[in-house]
N, C-alpha and C positions, 0 to 999 in steps of 0.2 A: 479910559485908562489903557486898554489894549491898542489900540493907535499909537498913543506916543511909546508904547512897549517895543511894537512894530517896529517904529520908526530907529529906535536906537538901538535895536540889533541889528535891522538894516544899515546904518551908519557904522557899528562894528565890522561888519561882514564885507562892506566897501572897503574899510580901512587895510583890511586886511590882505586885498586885493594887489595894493602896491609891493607888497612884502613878498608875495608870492610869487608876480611878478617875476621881481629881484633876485630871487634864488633861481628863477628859472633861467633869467637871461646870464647872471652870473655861471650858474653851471654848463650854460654850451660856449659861453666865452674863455672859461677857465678848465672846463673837461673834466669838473669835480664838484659834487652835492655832498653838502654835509649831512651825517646820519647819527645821529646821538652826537658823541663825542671824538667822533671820528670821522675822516670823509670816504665817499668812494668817488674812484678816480674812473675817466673811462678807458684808458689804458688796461687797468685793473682787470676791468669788470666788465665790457661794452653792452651786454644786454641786460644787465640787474641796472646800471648807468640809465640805459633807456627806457628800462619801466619808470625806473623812481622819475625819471623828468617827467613820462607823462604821468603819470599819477599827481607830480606837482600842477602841472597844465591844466588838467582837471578838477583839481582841489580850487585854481584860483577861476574858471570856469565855474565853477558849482557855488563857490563866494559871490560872483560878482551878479551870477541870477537869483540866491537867495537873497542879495540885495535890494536889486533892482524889484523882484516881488514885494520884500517887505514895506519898502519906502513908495514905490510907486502903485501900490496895489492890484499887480498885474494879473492877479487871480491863478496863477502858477499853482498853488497852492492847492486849491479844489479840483484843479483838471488833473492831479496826482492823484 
């Protein structure tokens, strides 16, 4: 039971991947991340602009190895 548990949070956690993505190439193509219900722009903002991308970077970084360990069993997990 914990394998296939594994496996489809892992499959989540990939999914998730393209999406985040998206927002990141979307924000250095258009100079603006959305933040709740509002955006920040990098005119606006240029260093709060540059955290929240890498923060995005990192979030789909951090998805795409929580994936890769759950589905593939890469033991990531114990070596934390």
């Amino acid at each position: 039971m914990e394998r296939s548990t594994d496996i489809a949070v892992g499959l989540v956690a990939f999914g998730l991947v393209p999406l985040i993505a998206y927002r990141v190439i979307r924000g250095l193509r258009q100079g603006r991340l959305p933040v709740y219900r509002t955006y920040l722009g990098r005119e606006e903002s240029g260093t709060r602009f540059g955290a929240l991308l890498a923060l995005h970077a990192l979030s789909g970084l951090a998805m795409a190895l929580l994936g890769a360990d759950l589905i593939f069993g890469l033991g990531l997990r114990d070596a934390l």
